[in-house]
PDB file of N, CA, C and O in Angstrom:
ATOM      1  N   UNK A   1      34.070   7.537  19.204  1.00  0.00           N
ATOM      2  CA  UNK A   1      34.242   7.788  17.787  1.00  0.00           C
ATOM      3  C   UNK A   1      34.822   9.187  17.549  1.00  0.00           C
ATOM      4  O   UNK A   1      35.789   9.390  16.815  1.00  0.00           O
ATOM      5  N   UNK A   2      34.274   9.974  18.107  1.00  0.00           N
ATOM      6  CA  UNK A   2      35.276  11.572  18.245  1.00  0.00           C
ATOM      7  C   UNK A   2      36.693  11.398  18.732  1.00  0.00           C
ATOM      8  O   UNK A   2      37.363  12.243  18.138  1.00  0.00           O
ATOM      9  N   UNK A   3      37.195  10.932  19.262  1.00  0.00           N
ATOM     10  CA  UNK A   3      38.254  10.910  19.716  1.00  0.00           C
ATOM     11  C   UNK A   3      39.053  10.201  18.839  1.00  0.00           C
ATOM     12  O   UNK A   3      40.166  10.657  18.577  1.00  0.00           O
ATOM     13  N   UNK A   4      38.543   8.782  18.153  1.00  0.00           N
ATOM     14  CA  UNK A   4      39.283   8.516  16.685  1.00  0.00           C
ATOM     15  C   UNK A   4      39.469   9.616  15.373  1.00  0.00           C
ATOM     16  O   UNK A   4      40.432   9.968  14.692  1.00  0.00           O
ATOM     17  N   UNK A   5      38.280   9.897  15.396  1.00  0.00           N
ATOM     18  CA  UNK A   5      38.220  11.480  14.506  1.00  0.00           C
ATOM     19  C   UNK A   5      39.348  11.768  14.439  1.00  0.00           C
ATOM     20  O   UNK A   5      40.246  11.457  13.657  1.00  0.00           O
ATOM     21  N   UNK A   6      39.258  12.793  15.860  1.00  0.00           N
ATOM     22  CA  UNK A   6      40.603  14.034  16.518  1.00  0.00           C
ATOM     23  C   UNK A   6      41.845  12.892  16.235  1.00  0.00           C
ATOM     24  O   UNK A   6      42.640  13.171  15.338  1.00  0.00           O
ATOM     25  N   UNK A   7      41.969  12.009  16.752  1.00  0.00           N
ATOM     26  CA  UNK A   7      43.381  11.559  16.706  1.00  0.00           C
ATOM     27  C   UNK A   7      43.926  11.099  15.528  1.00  0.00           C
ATOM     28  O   UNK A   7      45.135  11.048  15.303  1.00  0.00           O
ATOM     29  N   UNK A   8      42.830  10.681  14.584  1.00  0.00           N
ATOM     30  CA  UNK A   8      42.813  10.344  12.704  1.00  0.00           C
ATOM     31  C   UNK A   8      43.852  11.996  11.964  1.00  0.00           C
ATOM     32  O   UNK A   8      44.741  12.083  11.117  1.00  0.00           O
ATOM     33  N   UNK A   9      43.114  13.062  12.851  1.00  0.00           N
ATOM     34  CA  UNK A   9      43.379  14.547  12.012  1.00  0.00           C
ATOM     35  C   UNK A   9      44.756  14.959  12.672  1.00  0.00           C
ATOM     36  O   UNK A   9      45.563  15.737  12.163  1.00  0.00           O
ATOM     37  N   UNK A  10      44.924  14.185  14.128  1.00  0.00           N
ATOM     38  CA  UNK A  10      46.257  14.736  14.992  1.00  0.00           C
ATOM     39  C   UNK A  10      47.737  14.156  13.949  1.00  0.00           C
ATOM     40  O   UNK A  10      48.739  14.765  13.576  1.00  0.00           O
ATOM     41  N   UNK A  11      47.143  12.303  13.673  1.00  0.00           N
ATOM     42  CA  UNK A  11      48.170  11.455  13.010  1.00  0.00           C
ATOM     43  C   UNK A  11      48.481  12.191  11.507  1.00  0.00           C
ATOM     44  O   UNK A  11      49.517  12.198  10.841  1.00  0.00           O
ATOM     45  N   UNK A  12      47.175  12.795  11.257  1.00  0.00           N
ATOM     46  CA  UNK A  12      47.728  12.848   9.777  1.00  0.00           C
ATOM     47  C   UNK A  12      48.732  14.497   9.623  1.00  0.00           C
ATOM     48  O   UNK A  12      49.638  14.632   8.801  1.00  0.00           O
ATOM     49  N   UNK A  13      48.382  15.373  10.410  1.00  0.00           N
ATOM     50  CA  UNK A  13      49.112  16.674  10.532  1.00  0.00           C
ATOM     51  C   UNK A  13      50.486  16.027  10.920  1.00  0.00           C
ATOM     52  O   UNK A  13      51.372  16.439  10.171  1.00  0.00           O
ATOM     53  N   UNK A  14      50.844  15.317  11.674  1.00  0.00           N
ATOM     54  CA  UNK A  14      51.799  15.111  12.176  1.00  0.00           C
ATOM     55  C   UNK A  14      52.503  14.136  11.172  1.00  0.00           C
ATOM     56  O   UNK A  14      53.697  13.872  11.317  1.00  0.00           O
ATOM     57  N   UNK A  15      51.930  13.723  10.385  1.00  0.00           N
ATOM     58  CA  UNK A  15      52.566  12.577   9.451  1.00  0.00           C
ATOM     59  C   UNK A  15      53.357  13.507   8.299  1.00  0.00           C
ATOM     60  O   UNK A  15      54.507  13.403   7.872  1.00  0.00           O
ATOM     61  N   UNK A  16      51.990  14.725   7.872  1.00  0.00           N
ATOM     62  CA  UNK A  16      52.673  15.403   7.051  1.00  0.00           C
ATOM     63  C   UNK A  16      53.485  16.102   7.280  1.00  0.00           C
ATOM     64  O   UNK A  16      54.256  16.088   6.320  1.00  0.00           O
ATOM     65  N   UNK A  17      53.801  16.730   7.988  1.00  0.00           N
ATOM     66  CA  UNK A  17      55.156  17.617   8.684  1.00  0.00           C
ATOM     67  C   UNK A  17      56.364  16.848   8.864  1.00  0.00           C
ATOM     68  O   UNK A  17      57.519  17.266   8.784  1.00  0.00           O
ATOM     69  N   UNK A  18      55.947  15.615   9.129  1.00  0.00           N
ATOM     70  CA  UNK A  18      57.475  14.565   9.101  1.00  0.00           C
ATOM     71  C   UNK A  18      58.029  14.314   7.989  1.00  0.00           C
ATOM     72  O   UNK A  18      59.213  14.092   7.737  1.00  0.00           O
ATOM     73  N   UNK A  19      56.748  14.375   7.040  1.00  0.00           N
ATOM     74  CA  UNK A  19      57.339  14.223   5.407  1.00  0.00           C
ATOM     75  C   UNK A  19      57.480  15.437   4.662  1.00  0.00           C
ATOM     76  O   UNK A  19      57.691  15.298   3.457  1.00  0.00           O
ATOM     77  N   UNK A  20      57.403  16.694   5.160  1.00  0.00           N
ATOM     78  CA  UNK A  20      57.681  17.919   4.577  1.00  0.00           C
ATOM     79  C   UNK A  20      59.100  17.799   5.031  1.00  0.00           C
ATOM     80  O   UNK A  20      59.976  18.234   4.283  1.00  0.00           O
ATOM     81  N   UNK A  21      59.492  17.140   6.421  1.00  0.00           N
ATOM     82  CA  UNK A  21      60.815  17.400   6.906  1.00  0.00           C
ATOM     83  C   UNK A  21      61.812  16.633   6.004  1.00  0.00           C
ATOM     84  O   UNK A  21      62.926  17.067   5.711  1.00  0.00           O
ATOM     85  N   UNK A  22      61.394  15.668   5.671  1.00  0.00           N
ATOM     86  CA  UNK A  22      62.228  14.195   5.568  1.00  0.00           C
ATOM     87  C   UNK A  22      62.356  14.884   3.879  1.00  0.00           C
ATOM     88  O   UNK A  22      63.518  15.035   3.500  1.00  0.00           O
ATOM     89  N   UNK A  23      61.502  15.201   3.111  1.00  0.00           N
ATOM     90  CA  UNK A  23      61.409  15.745   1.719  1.00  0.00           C
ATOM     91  C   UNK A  23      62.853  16.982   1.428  1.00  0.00           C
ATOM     92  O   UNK A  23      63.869  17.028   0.735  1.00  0.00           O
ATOM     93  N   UNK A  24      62.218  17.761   2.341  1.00  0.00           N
ATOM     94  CA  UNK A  24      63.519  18.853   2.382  1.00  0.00           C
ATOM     95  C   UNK A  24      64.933  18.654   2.497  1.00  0.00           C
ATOM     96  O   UNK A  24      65.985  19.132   2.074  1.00  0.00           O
ATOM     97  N   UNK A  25      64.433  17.573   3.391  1.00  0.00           N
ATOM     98  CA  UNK A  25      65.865  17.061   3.677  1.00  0.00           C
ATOM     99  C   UNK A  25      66.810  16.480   2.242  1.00  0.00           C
ATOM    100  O   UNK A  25      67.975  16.728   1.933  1.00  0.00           O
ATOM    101  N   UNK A  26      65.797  15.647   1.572  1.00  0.00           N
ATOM    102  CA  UNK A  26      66.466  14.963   0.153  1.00  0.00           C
ATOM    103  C   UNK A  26      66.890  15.933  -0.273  1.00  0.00           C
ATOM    104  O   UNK A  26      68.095  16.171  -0.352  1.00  0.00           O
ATOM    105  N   UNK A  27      65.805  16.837  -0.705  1.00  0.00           N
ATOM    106  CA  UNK A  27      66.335  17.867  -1.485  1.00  0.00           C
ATOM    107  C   UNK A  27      67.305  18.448  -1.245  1.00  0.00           C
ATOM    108  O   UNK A  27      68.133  18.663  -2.129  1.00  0.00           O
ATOM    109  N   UNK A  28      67.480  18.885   0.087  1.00  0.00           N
ATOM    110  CA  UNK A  28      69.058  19.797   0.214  1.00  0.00           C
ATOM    111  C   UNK A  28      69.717  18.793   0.243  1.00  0.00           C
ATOM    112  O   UNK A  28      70.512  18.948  -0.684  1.00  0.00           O
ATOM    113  N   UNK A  29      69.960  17.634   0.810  1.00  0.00           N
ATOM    114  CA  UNK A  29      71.192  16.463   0.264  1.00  0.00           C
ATOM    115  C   UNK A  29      71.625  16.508  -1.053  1.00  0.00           C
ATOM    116  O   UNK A  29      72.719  17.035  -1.257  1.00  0.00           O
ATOM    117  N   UNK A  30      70.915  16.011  -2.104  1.00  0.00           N
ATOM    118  CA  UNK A  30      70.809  15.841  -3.472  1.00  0.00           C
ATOM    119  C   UNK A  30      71.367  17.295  -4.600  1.00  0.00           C
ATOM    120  O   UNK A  30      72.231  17.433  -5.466  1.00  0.00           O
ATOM    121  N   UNK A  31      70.618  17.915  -4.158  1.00  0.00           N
ATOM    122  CA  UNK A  31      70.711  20.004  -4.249  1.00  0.00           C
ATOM    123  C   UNK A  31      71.090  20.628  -3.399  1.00  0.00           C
ATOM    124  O   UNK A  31      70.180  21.303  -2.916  1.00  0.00           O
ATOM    125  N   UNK A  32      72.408  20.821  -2.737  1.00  0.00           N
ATOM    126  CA  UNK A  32      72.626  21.655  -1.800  1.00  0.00           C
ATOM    127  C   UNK A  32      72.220  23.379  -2.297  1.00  0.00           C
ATOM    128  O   UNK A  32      71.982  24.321  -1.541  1.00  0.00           O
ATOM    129  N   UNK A  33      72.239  23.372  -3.472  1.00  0.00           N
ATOM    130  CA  UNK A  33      71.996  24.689  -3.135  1.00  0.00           C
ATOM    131  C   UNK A  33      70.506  25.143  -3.577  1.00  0.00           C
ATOM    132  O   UNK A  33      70.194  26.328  -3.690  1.00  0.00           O
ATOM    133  N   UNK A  34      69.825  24.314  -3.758  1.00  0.00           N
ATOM    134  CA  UNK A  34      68.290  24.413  -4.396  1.00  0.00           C
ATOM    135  C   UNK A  34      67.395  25.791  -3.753  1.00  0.00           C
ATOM    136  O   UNK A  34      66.563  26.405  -4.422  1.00  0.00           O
ATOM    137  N   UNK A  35      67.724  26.094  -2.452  1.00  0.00           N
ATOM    138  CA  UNK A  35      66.666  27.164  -1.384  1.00  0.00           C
ATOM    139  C   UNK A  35      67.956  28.791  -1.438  1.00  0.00           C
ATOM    140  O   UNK A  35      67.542  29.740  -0.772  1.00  0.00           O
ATOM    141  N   UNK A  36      69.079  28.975  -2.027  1.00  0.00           N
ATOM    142  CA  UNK A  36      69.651  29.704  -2.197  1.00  0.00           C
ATOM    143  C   UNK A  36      69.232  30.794  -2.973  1.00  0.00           C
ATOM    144  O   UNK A  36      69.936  31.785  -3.168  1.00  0.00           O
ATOM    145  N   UNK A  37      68.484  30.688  -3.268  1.00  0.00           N
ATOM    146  CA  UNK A  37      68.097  31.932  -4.775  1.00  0.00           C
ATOM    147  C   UNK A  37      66.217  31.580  -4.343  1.00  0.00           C
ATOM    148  O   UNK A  37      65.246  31.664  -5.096  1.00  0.00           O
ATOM    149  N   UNK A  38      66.260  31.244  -3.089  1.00  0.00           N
ATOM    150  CA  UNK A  38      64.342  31.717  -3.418  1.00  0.00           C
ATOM    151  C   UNK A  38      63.654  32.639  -2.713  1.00  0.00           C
ATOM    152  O   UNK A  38      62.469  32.617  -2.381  1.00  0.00           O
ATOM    153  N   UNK A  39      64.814  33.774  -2.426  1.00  0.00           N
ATOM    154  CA  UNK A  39      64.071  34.824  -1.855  1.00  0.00           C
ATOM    155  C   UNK A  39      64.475  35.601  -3.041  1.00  0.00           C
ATOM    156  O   UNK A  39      64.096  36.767  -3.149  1.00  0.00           O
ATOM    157  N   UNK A  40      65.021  35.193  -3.704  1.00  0.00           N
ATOM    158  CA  UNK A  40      65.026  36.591  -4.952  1.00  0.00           C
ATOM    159  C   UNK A  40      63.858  36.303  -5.783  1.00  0.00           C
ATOM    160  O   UNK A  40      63.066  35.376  -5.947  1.00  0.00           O
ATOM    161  N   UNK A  41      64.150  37.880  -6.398  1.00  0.00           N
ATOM    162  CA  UNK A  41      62.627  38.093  -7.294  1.00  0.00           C
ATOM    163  C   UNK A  41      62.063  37.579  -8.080  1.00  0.00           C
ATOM    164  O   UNK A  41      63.098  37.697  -8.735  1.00  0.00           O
ATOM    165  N   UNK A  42      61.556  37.197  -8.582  1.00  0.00           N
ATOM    166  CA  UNK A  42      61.010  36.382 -10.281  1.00  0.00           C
ATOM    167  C   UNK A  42      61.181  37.325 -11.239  1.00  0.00           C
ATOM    168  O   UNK A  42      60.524  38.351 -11.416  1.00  0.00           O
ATOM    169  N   UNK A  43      62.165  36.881 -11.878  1.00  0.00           N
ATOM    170  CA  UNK A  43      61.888  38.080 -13.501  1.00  0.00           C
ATOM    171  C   UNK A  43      60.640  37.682 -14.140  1.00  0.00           C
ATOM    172  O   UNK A  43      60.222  36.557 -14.414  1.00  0.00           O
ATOM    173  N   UNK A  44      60.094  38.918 -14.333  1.00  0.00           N
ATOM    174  CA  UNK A  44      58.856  38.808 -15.845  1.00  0.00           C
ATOM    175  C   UNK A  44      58.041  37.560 -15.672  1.00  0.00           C
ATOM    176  O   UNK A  44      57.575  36.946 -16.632  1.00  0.00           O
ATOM    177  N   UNK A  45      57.844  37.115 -14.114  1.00  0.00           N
ATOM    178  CA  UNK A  45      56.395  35.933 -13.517  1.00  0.00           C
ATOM    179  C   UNK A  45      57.372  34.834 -13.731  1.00  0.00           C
ATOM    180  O   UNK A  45      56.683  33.931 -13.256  1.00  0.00           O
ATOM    181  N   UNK A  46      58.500  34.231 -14.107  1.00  0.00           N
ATOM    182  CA  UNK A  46      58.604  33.262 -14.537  1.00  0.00           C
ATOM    183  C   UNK A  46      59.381  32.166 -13.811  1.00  0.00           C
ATOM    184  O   UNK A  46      60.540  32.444 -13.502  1.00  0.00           O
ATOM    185  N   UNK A  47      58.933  31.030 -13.514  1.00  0.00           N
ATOM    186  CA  UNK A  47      59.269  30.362 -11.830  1.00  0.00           C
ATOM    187  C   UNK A  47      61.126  30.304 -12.683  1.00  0.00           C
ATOM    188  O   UNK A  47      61.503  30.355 -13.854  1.00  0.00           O
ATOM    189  N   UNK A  48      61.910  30.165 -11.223  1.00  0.00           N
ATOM    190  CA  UNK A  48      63.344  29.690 -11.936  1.00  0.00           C
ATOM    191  C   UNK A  48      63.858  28.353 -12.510  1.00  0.00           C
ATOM    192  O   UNK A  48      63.481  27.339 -11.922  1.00  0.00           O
ATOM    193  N   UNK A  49      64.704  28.209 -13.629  1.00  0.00           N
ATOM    194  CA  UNK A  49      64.718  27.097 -14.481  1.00  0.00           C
ATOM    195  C   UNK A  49      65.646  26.054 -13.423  1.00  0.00           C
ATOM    196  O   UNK A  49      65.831  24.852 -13.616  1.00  0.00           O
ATOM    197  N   UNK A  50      66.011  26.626 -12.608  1.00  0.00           N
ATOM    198  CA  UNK A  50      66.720  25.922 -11.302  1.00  0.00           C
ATOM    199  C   UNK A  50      65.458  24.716 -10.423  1.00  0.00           C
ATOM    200  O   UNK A  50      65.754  23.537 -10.227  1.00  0.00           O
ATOM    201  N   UNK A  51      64.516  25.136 -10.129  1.00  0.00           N
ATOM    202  CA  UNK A  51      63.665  24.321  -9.091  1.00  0.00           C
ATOM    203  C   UNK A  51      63.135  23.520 -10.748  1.00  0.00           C
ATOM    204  O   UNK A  51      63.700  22.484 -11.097  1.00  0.00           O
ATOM    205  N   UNK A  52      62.489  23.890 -11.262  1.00  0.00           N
ATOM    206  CA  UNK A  52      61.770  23.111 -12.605  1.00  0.00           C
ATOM    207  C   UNK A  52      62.622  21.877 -12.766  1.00  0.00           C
ATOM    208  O   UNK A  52      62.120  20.815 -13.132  1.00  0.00           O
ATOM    209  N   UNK A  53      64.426  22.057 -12.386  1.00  0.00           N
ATOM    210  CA  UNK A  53      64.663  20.913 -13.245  1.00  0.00           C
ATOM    211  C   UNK A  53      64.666  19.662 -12.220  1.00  0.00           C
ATOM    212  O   UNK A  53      64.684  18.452 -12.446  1.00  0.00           O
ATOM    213  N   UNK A  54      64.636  20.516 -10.809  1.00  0.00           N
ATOM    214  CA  UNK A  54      65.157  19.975  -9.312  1.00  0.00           C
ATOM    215  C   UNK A  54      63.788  19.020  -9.424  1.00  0.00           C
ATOM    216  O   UNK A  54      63.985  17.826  -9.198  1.00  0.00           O
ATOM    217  N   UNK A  55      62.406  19.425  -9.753  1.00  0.00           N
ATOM    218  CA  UNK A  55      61.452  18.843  -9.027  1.00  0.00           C
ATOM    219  C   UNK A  55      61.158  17.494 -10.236  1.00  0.00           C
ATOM    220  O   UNK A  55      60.673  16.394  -9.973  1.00  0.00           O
ATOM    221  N   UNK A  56      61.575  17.944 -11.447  1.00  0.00           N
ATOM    222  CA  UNK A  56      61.256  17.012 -12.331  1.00  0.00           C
ATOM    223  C   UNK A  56      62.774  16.067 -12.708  1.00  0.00           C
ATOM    224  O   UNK A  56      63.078  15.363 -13.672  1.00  0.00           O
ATOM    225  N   UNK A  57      63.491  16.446 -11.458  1.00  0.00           N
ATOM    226  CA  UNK A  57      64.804  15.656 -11.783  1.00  0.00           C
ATOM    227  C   UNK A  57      65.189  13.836 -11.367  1.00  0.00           C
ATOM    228  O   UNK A  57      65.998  12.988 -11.744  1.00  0.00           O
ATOM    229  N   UNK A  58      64.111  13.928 -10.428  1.00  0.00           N
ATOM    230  CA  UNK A  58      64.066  12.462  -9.850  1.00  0.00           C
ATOM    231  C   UNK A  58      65.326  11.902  -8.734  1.00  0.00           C
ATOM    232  O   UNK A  58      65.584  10.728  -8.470  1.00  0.00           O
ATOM    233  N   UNK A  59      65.787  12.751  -8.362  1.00  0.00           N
ATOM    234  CA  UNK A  59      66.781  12.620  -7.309  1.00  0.00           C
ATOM    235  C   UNK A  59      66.116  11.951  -5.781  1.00  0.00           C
ATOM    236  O   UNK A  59      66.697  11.158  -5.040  1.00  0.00           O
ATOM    237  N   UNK A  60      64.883  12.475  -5.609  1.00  0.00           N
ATOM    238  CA  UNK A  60      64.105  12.337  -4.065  1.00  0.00           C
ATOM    239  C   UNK A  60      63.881  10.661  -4.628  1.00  0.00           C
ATOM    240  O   UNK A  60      63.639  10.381  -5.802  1.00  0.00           O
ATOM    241  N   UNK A  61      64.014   9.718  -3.583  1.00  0.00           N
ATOM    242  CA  UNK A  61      63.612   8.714  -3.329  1.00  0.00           C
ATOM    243  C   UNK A  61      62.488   8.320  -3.461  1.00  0.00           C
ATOM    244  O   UNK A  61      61.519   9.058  -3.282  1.00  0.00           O
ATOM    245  N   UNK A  62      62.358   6.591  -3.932  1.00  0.00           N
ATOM    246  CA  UNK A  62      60.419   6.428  -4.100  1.00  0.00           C
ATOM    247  C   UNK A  62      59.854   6.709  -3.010  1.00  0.00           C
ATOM    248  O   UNK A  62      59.036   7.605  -2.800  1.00  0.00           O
ATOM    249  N   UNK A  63      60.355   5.816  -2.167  1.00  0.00           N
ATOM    250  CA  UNK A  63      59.919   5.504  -0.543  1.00  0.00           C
ATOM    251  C   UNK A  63      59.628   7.193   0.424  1.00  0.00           C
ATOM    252  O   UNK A  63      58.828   7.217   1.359  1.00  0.00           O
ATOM    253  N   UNK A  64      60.256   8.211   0.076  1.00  0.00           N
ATOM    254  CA  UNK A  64      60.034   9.640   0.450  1.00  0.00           C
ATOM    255  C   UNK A  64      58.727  10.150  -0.245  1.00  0.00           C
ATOM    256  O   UNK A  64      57.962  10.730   0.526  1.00  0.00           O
ATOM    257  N   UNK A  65      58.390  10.068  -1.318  1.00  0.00           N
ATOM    258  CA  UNK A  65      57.346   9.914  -2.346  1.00  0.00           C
ATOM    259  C   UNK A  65      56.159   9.661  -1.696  1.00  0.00           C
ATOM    260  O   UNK A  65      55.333  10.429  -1.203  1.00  0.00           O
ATOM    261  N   UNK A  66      56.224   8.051  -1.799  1.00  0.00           N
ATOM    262  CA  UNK A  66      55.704   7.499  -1.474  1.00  0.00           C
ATOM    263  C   UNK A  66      54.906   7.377   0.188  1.00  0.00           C
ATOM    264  O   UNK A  66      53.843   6.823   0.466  1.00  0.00           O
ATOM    265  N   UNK A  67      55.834   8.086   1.067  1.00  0.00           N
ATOM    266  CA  UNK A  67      55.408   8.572   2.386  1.00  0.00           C
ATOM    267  C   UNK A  67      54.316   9.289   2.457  1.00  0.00           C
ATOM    268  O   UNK A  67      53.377   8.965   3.183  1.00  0.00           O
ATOM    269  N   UNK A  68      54.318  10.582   1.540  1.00  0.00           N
ATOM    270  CA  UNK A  68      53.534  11.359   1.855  1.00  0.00           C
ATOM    271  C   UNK A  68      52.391  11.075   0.917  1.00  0.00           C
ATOM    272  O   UNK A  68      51.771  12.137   0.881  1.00  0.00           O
ATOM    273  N   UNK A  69      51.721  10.114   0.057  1.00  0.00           N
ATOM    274  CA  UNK A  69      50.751   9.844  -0.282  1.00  0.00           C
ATOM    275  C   UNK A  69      49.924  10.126   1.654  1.00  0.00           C
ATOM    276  O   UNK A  69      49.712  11.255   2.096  1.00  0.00           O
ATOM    277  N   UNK A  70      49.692   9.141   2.255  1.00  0.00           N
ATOM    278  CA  UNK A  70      48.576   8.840   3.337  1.00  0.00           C
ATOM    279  C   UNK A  70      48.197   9.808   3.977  1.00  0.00           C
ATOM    280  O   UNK A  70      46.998   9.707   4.239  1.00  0.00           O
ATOM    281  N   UNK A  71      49.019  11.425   4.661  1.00  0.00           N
ATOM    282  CA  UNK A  71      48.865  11.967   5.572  1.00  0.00           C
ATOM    283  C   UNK A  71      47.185  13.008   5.180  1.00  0.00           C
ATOM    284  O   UNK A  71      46.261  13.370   5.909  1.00  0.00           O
ATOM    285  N   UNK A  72      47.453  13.172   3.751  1.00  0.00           N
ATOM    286  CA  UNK A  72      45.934  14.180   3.102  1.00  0.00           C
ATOM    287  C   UNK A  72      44.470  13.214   3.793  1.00  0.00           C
ATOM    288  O   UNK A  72      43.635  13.578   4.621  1.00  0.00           O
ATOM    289  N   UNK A  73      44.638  11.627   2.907  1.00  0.00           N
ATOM    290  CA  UNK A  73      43.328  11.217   3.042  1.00  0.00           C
ATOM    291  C   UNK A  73      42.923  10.855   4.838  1.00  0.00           C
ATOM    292  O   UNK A  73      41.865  10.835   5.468  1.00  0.00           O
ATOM    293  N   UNK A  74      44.397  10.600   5.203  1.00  0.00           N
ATOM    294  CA  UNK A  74      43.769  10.197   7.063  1.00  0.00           C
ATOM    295  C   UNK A  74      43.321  11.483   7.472  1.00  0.00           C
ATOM    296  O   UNK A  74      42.219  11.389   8.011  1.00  0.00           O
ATOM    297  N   UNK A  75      43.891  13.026   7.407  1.00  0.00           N
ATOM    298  CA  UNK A  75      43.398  13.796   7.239  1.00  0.00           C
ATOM    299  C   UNK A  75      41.911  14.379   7.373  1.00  0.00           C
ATOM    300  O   UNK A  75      41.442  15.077   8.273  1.00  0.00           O
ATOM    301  N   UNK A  76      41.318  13.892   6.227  1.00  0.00           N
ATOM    302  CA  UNK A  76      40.328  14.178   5.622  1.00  0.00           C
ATOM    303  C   UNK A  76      39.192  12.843   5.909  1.00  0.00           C
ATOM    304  O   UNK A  76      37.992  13.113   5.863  1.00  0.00           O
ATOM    305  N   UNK A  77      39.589  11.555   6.173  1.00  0.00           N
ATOM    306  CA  UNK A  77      38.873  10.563   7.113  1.00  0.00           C
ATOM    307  C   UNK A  77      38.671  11.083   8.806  1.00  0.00           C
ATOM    308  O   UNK A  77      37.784  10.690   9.564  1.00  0.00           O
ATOM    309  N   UNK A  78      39.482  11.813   9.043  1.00  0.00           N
ATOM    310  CA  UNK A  78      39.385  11.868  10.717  1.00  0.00           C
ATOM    311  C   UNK A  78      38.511  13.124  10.712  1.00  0.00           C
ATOM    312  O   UNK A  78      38.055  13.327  11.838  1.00  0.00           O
ATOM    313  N   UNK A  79      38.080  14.153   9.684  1.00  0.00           N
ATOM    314  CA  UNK A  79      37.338  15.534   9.802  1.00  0.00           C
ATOM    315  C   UNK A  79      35.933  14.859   9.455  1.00  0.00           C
ATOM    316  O   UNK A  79      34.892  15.253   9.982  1.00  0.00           O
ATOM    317  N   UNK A  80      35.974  13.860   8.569  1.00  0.00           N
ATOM    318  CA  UNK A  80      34.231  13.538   8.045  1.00  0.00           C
ATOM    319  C   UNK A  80      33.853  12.408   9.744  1.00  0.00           C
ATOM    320  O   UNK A  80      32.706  12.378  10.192  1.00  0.00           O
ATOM    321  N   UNK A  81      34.891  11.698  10.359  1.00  0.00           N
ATOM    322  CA  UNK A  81      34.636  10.786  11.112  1.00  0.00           C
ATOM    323  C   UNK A  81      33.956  11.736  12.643  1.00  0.00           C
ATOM    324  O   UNK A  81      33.132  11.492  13.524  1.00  0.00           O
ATOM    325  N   UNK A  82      34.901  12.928  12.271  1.00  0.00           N
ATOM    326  CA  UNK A  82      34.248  14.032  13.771  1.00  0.00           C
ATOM    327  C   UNK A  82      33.222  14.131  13.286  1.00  0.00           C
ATOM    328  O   UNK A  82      32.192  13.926  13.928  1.00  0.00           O
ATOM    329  N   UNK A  83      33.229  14.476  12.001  1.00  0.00           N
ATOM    330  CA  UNK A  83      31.714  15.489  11.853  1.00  0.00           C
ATOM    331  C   UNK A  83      30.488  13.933  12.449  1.00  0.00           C
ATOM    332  O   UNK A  83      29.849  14.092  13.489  1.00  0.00           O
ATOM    333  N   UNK A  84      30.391  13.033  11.912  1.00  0.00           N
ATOM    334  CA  UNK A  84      29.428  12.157  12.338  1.00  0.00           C
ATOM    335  C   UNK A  84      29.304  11.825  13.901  1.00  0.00           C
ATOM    336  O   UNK A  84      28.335  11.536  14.603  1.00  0.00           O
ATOM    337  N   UNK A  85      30.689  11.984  14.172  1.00  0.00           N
ATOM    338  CA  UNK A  85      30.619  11.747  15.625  1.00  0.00           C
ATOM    339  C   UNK A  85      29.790  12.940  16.580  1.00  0.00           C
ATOM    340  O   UNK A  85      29.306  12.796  17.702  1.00  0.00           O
ATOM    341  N   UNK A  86      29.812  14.091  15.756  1.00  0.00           N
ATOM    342  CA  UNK A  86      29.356  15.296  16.177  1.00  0.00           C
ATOM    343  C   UNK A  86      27.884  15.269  15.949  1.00  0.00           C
ATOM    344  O   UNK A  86      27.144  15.409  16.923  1.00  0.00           O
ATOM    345  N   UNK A  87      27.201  15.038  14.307  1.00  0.00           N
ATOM    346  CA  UNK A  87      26.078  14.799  14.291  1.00  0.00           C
ATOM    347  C   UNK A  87      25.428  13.758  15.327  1.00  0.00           C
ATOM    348  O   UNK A  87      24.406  14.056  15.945  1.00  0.00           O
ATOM    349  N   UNK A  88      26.064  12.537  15.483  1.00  0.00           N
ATOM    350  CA  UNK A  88      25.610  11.165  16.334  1.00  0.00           C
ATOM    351  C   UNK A  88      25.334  11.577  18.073  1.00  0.00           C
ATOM    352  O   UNK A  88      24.486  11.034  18.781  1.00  0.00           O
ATOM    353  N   UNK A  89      26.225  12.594  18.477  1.00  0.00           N
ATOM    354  CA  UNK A  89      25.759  13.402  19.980  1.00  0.00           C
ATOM    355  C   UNK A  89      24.993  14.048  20.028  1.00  0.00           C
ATOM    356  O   UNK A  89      24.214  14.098  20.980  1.00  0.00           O
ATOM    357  N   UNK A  90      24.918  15.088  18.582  1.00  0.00           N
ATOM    358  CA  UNK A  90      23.398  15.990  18.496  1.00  0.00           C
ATOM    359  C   UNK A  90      22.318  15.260  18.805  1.00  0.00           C
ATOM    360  O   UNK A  90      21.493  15.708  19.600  1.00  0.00           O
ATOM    361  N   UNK A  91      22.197  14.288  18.345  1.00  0.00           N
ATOM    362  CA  UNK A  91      20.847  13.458  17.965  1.00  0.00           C
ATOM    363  C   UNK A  91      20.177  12.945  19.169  1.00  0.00           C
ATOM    364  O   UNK A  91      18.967  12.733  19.248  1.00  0.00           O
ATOM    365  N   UNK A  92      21.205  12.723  20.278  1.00  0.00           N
ATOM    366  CA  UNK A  92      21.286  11.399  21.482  1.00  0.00           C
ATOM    367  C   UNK A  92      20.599  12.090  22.371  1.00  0.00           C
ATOM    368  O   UNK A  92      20.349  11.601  23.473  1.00  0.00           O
TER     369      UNK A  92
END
């Protein structure tokens, strides 16, 4: 059961990084120039009207979207599944 745990928390790190990749990727397809201006400063706190329109623009695909729903909760199933697996050896 530990070893489903660990490999529940291995799949889901690794799931999300594929979909941070695959995400970025739309975005610079769609927006080539979207990451050009984000090392400059923020005037007066205020995020740029450039990403605001990018993220609420609907260009990224459902199915890209839709990827990265699973990687949080397997995540967060494989840390509660160690912890029992961890309590369940204490006990033995």
């Amino acid at each position: 059961m530990l070893y489903t745990g660990l490999s529940l928390i291995g799949i889901g790190v690794i799931w999300y990084i594929v979909h941070a990749i695959i995400y970025n990727y739309f975005l610079r397809k769609h927006n080539p120039g979207i990451f050009d201006d984000s090392l400059q400063p923020r005037h007066s706190g205020k995020l740029s009207k450039k990403a605001t329109v990018v993220v609420t623009s609907g260009k990224t695909p459902a199915w890209v979207m839709l990827f990265g729903i699973p990687p949080i909760p397997l995540f967060f199933l494989g840390i509660l599944i160690t912890i029992v697996a961890l309590i369940m050896m204490l006990f033995q």
